[in-house]
C-alpha positions in Angstrom: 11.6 17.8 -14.0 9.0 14.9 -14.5 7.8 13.3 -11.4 9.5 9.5 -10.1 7.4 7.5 -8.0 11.1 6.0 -6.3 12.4 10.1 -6.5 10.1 12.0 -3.6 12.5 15.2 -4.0 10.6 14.9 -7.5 7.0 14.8 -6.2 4.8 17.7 -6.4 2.8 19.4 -3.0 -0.2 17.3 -2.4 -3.7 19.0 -3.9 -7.0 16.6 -2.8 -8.2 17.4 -6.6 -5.2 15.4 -8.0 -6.3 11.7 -7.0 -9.2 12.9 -9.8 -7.2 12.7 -12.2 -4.2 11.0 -11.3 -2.4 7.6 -12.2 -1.9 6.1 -8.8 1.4 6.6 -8.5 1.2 6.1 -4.9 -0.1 2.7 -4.9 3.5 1.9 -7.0 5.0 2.2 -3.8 6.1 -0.7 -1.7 3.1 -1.4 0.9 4.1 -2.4 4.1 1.4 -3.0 6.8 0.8 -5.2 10.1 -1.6 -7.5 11.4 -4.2 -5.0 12.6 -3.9 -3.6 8.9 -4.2 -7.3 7.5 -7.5 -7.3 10.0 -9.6 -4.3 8.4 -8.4 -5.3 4.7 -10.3 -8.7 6.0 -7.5 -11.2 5.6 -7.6 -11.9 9.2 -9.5 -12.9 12.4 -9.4 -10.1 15.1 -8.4 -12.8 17.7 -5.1 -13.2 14.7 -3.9 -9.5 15.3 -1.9 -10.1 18.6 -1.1 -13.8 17.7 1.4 -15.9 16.0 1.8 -14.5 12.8 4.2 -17.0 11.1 1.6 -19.1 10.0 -0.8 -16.4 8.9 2.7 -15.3 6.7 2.8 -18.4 5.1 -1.0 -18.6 4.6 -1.0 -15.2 2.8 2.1 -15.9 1.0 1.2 -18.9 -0.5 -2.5 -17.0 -1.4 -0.8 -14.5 -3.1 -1.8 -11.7 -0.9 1.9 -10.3 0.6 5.5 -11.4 -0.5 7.6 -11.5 2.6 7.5 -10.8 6.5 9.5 -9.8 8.6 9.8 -11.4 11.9 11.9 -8.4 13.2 9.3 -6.2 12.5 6.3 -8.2 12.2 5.4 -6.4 8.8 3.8 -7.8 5.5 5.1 -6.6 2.5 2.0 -6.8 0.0 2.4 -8.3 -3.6 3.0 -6.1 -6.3 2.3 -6.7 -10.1 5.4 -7.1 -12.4 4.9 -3.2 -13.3 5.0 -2.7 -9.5 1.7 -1.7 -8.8 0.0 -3.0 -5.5 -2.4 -5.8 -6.4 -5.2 -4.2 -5.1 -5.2 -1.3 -7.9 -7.4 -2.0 -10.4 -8.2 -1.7 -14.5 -9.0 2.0 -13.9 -6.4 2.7 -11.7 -8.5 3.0 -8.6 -8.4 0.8 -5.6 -10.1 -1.8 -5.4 -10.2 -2.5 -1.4 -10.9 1.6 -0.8 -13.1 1.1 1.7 -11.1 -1.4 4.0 -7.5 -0.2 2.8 -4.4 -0.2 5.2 -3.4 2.8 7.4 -0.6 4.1 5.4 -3.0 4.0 2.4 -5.2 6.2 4.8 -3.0 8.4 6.0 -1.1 9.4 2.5 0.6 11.7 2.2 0.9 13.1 6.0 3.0 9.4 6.1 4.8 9.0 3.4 8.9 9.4 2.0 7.7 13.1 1.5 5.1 13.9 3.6 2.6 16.9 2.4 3.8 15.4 -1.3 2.6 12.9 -3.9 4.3 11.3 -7.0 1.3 12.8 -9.2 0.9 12.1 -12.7 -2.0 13.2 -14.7 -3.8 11.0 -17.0 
């Protein structure tokens, strides 16, 4: 059975040596993340983190940077690319903000809709 990003019952067990050669399927999936998140990827002041984020929302919505917030949840969804990768994912499929990239990013796949799986595809 070939592998669904939107299908975890069809990911395989995580193996570090896939991200080597894989094709970012992970970064295909929606990317939610809060303020402190918006903080280390540099979009925000740290005095911002515990603030009023409405205005940061409509700041990084009209930048191009998340496309919704929730109020309820005070979480940023991040933009995606009509092909529904995140817009931090670049030509060669790698990210492009590795180094300051969000917690769930982090932490995949312990946190994840499968956790100890990944939607890998080889090259």
């Amino acid at each position: 059975m070939p592998v669904d990003t939107v299908r975890p019952k069809s990911w395989v067990p995580y193996d570090p040596k896939h991200c080597k050669s894989c094709q970012a399927g992970c970064c295909t999936l929606p990317l939610r993340v809060d303020s402190e998140d918006l903080f280390h990827m540099g979009f925000i002041k740290m005095d911002q983190v515990n603030g009023p984020l409405k205005r940061i929302a409509k700041r990084l919505l009209k930048q191009g940077i998340i496309r919704s917030y929730s109020t309820r949840t005070n979480l940023f969804m991040i933009q995606r690319h009509k092909n529904n990768d995140c817009i931090f994912l670049d030509q060669n499929r790698r990210c492009s903000i590795y180094e300051r990239r969000p917690f769930v990013c982090r932490s995949f796949p312990e946190y994840s809709a499968r956790p100890g799986f990944c939607p890998y595809q080889k090259k």
